[in-house]
Short mmCIF file of the C-alpha atoms (twelve columns), coordinates in Angstrom:
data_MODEL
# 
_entry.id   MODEL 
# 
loop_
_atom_site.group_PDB 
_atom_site.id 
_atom_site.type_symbol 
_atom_site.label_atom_id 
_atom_site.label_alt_id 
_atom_site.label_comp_id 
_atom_site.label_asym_id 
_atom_site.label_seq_id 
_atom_site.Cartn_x 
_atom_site.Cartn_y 
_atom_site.Cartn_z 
_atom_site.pdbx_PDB_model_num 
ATOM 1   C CA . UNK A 1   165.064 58.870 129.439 1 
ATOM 2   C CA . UNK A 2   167.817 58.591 126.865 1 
ATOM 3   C CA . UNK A 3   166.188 57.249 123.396 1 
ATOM 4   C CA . UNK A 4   168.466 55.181 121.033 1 
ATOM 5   C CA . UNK A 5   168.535 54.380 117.433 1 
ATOM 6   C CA . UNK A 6   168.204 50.535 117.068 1 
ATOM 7   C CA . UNK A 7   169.158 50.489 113.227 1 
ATOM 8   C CA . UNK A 8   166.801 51.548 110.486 1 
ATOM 9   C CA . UNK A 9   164.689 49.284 108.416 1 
ATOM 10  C CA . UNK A 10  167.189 48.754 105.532 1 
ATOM 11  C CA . UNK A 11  169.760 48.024 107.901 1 
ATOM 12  C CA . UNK A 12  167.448 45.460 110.185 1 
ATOM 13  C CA . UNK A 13  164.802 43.780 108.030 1 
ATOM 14  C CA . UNK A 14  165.228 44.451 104.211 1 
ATOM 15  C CA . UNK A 15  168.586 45.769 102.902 1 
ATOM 16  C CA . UNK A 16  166.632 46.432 99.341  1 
ATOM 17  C CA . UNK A 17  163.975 48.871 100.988 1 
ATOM 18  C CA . UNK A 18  164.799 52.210 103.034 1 
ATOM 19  C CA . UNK A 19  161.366 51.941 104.314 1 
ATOM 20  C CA . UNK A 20  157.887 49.516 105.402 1 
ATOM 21  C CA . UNK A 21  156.452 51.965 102.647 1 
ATOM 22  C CA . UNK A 22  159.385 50.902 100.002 1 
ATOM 23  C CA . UNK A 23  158.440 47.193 100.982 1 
ATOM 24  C CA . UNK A 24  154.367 48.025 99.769  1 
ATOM 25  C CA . UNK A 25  155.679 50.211 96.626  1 
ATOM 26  C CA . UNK A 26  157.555 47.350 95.511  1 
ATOM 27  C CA . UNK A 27  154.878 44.317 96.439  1 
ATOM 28  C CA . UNK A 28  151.653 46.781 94.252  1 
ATOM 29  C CA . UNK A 29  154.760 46.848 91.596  1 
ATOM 30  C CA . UNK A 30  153.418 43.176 90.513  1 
ATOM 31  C CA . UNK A 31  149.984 44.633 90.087  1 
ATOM 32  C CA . UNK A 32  148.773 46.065 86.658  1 
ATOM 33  C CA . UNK A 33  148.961 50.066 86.162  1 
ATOM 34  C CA . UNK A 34  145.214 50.263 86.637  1 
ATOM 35  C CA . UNK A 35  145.180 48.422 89.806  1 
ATOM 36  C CA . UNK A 36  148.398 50.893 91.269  1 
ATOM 37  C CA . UNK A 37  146.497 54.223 89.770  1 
ATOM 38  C CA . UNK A 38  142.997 52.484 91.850  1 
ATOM 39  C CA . UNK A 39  144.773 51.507 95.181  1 
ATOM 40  C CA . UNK A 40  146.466 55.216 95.115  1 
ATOM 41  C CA . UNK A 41  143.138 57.026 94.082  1 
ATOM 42  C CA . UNK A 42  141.282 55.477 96.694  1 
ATOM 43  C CA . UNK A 43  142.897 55.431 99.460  1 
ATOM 44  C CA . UNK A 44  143.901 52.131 99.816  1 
ATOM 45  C CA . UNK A 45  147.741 52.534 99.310  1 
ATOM 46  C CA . UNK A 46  147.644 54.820 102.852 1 
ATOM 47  C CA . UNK A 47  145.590 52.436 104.387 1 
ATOM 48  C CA . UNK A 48  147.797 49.389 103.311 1 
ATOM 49  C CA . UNK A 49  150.889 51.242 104.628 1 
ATOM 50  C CA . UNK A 50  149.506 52.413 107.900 1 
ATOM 51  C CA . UNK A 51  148.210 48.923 108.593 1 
ATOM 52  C CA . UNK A 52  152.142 47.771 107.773 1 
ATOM 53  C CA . UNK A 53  153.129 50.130 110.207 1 
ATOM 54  C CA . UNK A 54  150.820 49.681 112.482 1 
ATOM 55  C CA . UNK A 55  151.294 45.645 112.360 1 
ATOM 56  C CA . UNK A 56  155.199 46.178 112.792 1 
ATOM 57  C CA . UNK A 57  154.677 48.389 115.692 1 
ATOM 58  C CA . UNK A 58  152.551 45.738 117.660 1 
ATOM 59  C CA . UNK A 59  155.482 43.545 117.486 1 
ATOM 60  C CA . UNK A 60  157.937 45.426 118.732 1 
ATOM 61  C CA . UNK A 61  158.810 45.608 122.257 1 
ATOM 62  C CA . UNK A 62  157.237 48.230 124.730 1 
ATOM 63  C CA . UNK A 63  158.773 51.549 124.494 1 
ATOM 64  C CA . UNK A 64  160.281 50.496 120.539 1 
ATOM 65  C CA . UNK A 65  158.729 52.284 118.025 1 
ATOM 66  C CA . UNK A 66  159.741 52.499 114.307 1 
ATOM 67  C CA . UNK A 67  159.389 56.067 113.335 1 
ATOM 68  C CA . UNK A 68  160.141 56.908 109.524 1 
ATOM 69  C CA . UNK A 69  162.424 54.251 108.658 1 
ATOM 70  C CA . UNK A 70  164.297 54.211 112.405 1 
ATOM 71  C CA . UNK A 71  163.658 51.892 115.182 1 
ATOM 72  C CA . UNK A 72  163.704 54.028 117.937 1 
ATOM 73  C CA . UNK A 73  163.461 53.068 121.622 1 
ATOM 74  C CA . UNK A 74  164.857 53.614 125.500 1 
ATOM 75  C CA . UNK A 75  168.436 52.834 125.889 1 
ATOM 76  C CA . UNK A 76  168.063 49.966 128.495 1 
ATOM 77  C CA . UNK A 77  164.426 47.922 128.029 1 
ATOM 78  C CA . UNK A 78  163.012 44.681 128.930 1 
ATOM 79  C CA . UNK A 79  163.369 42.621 125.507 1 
ATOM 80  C CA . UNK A 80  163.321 39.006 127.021 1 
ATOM 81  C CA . UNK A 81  161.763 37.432 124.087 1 
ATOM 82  C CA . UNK A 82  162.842 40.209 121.689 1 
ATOM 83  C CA . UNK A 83  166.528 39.250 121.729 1 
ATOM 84  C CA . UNK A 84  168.883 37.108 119.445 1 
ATOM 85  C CA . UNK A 85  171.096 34.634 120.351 1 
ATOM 86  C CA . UNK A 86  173.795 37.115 120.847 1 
ATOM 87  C CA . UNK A 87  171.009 39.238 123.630 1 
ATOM 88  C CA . UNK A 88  170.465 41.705 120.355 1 
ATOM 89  C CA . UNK A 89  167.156 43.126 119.372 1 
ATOM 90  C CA . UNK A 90  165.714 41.195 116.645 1 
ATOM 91  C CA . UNK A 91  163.635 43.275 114.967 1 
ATOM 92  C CA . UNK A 92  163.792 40.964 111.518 1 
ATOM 93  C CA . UNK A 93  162.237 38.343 113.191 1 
ATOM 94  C CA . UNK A 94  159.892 40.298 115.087 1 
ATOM 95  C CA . UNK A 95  158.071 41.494 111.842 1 
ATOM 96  C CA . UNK A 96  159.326 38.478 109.255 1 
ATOM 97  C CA . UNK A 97  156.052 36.675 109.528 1 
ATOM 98  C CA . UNK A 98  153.433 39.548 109.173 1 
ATOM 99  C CA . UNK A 99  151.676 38.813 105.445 1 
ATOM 100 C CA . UNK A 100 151.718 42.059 103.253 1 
ATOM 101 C CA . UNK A 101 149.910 40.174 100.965 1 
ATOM 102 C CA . UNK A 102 147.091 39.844 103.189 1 
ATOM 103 C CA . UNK A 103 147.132 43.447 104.824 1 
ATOM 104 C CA . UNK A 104 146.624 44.320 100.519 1 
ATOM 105 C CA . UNK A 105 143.954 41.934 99.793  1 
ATOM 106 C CA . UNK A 106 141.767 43.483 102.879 1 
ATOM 107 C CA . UNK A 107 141.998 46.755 101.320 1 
ATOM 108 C CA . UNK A 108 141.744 45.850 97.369  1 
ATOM 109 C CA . UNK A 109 139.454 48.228 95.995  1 
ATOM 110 C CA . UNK A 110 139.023 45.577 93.110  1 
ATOM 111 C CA . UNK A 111 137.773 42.884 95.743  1 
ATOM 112 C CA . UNK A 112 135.930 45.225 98.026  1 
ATOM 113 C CA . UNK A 113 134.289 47.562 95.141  1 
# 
């Protein structure tokens, strides 16, 4: 089976972030210095970006797989209901609506202390 680069995630979902771990960097950057120091001390910044990852990856179609920042899959696939308008993999809107917000909150040291 012939894998094949589907874009990366700067190039398919946010041009401002090489990476779903970019994306969490700069959503904590709101957050006071205490709070960032906390969530990376404890062990909630990994979890928070696995759970990203691992919310993105549901998403995607079977055999796609975002690895680092690439979306990585087989070269022919079944995407019905994966596909633009132009029969394109739509990763953006695959992953637009998970909430990052919420995938933090759950892990908050501050709320779950």
């Amino acid at each position: 089976m012939t894998n094949t680069i589907y874009g990366t995630w700067c190039n398919t979902v946010n041009t401002y972030a090489s990476s779903p771990d970019d994306e969490v960097e700069a959503y904590i950057t709101g957050g006071g210095s205490h709070w960032r120091e906390l969530l990376e001390t404890s062990g909630a910044l990994d979890r928070i970006k696995s759970e990203y990852r691992d919310e993105i990856d549901a998403r995607l179609p079977p055999d796609v797989a975002l690895v680092g920042e690439q979306f990585i899959g087989p070269e022919e696939g079944e995407f019905d209901g994966y596909v633009d308008a132009d029969g394109e993999l739509d990763i953006a809107a695959l992953v637009e609506d998970i909430d990052l917000g919420e995938i933090v909150e759950k892990h908050d040291p501050d709320i779950h202390a």
